[in-house]
C-alpha positions in Angstrom: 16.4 45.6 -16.4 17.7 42.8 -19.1 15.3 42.9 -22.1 13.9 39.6 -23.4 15.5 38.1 -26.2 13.4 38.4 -29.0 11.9 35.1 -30.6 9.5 33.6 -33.5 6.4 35.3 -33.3 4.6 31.9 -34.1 4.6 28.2 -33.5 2.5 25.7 -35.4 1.2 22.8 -33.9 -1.3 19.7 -33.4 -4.3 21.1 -31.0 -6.7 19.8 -28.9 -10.1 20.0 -31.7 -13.0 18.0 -29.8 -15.4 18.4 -33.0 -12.7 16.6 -35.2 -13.1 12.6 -36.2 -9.1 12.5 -34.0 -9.5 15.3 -31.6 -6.4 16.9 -33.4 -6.2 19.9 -35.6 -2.8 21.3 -37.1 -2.7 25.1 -36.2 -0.8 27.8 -36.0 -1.0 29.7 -32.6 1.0 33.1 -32.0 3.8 32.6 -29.0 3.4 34.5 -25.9 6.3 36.2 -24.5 8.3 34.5 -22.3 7.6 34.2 -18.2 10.8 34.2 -15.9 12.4 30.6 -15.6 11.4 29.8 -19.1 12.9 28.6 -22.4 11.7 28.9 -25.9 12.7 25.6 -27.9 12.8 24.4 -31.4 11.7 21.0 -31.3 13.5 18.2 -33.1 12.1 15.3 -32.3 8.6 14.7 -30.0 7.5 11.7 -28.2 4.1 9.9 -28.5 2.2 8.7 -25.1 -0.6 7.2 -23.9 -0.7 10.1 -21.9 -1.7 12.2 -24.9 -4.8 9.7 -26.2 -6.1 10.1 -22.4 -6.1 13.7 -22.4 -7.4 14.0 -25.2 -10.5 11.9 -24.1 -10.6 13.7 -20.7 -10.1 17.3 -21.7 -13.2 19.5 -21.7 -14.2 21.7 -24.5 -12.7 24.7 -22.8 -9.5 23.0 -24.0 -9.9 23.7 -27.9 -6.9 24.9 -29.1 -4.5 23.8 -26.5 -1.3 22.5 -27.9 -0.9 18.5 -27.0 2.4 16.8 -26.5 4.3 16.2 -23.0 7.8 15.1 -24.6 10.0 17.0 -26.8 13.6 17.2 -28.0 14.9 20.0 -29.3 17.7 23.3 -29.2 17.3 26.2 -26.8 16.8 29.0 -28.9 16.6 31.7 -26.5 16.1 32.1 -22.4 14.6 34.7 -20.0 17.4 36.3 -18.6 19.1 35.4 -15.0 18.0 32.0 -15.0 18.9 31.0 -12.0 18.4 27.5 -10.7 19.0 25.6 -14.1 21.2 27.9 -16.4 20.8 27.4 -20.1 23.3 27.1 -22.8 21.5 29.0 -25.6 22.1 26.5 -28.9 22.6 23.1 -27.1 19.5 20.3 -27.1 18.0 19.4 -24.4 15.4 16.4 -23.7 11.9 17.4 -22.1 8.7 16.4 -20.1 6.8 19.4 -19.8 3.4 20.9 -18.0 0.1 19.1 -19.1 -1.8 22.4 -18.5 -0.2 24.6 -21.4 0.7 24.2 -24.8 3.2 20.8 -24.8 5.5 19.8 -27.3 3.6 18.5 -30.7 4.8 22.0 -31.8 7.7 23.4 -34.3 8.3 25.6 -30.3 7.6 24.7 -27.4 8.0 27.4 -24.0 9.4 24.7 -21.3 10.2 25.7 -17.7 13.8 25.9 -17.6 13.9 23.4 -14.6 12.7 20.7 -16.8 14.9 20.7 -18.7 17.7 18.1 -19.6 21.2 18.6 -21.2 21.7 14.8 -23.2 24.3 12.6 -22.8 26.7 12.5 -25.4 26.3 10.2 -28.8 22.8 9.3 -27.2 20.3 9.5 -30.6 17.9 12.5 -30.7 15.1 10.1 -31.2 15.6 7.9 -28.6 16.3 10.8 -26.2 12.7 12.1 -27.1 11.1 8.4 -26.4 12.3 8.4 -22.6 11.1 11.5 -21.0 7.6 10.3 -19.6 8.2 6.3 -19.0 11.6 7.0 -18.0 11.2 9.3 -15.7 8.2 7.5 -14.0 10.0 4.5 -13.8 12.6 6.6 -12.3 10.4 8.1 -9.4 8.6 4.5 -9.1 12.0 2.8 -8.5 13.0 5.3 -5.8 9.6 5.0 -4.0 11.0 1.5 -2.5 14.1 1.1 -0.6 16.2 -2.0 0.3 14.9 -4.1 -3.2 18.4 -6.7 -3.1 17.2 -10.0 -3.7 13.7 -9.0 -2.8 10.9 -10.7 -5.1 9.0 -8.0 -6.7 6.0 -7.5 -9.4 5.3 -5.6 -12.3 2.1 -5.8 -13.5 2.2 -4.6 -17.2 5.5 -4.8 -18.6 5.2 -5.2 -21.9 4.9 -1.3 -22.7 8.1 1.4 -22.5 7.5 2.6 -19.0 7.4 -1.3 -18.2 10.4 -2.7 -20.6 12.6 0.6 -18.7 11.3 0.0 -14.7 12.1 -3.7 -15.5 15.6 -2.9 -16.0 16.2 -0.5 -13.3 14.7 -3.3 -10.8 17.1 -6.3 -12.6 19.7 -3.2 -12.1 19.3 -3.4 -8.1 19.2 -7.3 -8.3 15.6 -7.6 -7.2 14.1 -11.2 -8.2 11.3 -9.7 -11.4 8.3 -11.3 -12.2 6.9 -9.8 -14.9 3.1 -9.6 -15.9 3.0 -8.7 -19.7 1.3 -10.5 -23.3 3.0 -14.0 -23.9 4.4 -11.5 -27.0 7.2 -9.9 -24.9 8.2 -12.7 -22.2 11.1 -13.4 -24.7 12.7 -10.1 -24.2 11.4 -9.6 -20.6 13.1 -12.8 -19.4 16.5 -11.9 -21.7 16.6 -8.6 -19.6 16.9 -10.4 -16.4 13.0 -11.3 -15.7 12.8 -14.1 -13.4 9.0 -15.4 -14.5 6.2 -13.8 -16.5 3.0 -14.8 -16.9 0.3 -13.6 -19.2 -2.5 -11.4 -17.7 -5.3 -14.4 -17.7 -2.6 -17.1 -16.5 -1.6 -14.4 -13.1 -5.0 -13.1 -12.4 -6.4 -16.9 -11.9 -3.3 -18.1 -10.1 -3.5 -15.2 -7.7 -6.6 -12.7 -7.8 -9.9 -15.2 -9.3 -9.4 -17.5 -6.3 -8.9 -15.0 -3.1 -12.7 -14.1 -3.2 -11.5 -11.9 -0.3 -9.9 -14.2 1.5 -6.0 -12.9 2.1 -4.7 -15.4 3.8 -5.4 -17.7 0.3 -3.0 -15.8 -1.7 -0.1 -18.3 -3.0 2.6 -15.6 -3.5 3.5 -12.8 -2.2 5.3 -9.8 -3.0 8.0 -7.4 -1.0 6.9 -4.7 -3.8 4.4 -4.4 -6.7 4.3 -1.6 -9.3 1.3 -1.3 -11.1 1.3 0.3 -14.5 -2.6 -0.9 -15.6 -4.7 0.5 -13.0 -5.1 -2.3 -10.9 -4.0 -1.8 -7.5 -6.9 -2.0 -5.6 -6.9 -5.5 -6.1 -3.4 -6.2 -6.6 -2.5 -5.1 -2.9 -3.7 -8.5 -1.8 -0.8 -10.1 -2.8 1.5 -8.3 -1.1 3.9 -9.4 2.1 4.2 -8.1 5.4 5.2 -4.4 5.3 5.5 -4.8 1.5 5.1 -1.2 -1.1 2.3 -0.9 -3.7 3.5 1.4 -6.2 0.0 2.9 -8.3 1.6 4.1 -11.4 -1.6 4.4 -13.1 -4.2 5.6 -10.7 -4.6 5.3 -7.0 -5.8 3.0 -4.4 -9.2 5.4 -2.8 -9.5 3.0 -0.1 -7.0 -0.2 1.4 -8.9 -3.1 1.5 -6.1 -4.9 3.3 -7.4 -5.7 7.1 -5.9 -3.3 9.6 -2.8 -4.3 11.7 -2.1 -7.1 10.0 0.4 -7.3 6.2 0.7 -3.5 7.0 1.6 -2.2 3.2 3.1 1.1 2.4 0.9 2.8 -0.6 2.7 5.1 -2.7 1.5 6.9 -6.0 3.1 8.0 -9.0 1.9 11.5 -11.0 5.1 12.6 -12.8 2.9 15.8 -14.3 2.5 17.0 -10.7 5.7 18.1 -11.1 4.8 21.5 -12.1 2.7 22.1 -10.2 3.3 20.9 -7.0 7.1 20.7 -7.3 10.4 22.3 -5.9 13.5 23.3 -7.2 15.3 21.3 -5.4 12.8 18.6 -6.9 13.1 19.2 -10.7 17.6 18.8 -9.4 16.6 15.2 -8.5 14.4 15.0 -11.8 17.4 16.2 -13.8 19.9 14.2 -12.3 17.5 10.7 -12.4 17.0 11.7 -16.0 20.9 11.8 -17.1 21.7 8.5 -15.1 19.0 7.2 -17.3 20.2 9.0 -20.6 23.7 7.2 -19.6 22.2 3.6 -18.9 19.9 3.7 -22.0 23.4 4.4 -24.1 25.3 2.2 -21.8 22.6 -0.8 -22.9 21.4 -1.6 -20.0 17.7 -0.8 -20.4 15.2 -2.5 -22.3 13.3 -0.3 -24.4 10.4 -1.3 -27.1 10.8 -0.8 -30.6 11.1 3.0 -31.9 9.2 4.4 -34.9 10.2 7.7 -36.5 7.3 9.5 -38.3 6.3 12.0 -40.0 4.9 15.2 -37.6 2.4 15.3 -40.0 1.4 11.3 -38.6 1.0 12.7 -35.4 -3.2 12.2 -35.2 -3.3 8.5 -37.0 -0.5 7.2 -34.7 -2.0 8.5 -31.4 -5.4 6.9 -33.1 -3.3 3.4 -33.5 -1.5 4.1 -30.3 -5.1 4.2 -28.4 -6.3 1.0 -30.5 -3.1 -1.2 -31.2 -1.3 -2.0 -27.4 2.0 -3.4 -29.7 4.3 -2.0 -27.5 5.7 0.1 -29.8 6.7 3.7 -29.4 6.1 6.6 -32.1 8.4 9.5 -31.9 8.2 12.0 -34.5 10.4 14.1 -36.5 9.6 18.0 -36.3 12.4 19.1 -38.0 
């Protein structure tokens, strides 16, 4: 039997630390050994989400000391040997999303599952590869929840952020008609990407929710699709058409309010992290190969993304803090190293 490759004995990284003013203490953790189908990285770059702020606010106690971080970019350093459903090319970088229930990527190494991870395209900026992983890749799976989306008139109901900006795109991409709910702040660039209307939050809800008082037959528009980023499907389902698709990208719908037999809509839910746990082989393939078509259409310019800020690892607590607190659509990534 193949010994493992040997590796750092150490990692240093931002950790879950409940009793601190941001939840975040720099530490340095020893690495385990490596499990079959996994691959030690050196991080380059790491992506900031609101992901991580929610964790942090949701994780129990028992967490202290768990590394935080879901995106990372960074080389393959070494591999458990015979890796068989994604082979790994030791010394070549590769983009990403890893297992909320381990250590994650704000980290000098990270231990991904080999199956998640993503050769880049090439010329495609380490940075902006590291940005894409989690709002990419849910846009991704949200776009392919819906079929048949041609010339269809469709919603997305917070826009404005990266997950927003890059499933706004894909849908323009399939020549679906957009409208776009989002701050007055990014209609500019929402309706230069190929948005057919916008309306700010206050203007939609009292054109379409405020006046229903549970009446769906008063609803003015309607909607072959809706993808819901801000945890408002429950009452965004009214608005759909007959046999139209609610996709809950944040949250889920407990209960469908809609009357029985009569608009009929499809409810569908998005949990990228369920990944691995509850998903194939054959599943992180299709994960990979949505991830390099959007890799290629990010460098090809066709997706809208929000505006990129490099910092400092060291930044990593303040920026979460101003990520929580801010909602200015811009994305942190940090440099590791």
């Amino acid at each position: 039997m193949n010994e493992v490759p040997k590796m750092p004995q150490n990692t240093k990284g931002f950790c879950f630390a409940p009793n601190t003013p941001l939840k975040l203490s720099l530490q340095e953790k020893p690495l385990r050994a490596l499990n079959a189908g996994e691959t030690l990285i050196q991080n380059l770059f790491v992506g900031l989400n609101p992901v991580d702020y929610k964790l942090l606010d949701s994780f129990s106690p028992k967490k202290a000391g768990q590394i935080m971080g879901v995106d990372g970019v960074g080389i393959a350093l070494t591999s458990y040997p015979n890796q068989e459903h994604n082979p790994i090319k030791i010394g070549q970088i590769y983009a990403y999303h890893t297992d909320l229930r381990s250590d994650g990527s704000f980290s000098t190494y990270s231990i991904v599952r080999s199956s998640a991870l993503m050769p880049l395209v090439a010329s495609l900026p380490l940075h902006i590869a590291a940005s894409l992983p989690c709002p990419g890749l849910t846009a991704m799976q949200a776009l392919h929840k819906v079929p048949l989306l041609t010339g269809r008139d469709v919603l997305v109901y917070g826009a404005g952020g990266a997950l927003g900006r890059i499933l706004l795109s894909l849908l323009v991409r399939q020549n679906a008609r957009v409208s776009a709910v989002a701050s007055k702040k990014h209609h500019s660039v929402l309706l230069a990407q190929g948005a057919w209307a916008c309306y700010e939050y206050e203007e939609f809800c009292a054109q379409n929710l405020d006046s229903i008082n549970g009446a769906i037959e008063s609803v003015r528009n309607r909607f072959y699709a809706i993808f819901d980023t801000m945890g408002k499907a429950s009452e965004l389902v009214c608005l759909l058409g007959y046999y139209g698709h609610i996709v809950s990208i944040l949250g889920r719908i407990e209960e469908n309010a809609v009357r029985a037999f009569t608009f009929c809509p499809s409810l569908h839910e998005i949990a990228l992290g369920a990944i691995h746990e509850c998903g194939s082989e054959a599943d992180f393939r299709r994960l990979r190969a949505q991830g390099e078509e959007l890799f290629s259409l990010v460098l090809s310019g066709e997706i809208l993304l929000p505006d990129i800020q490099i910092i400092d690892f060291a930044e990593i607590p303040q920026a979460l803090s101003e990520l929580k607190s801010a909602h200015l659509g811009r994305k942190f990534v940090a440099k590791v190293s």
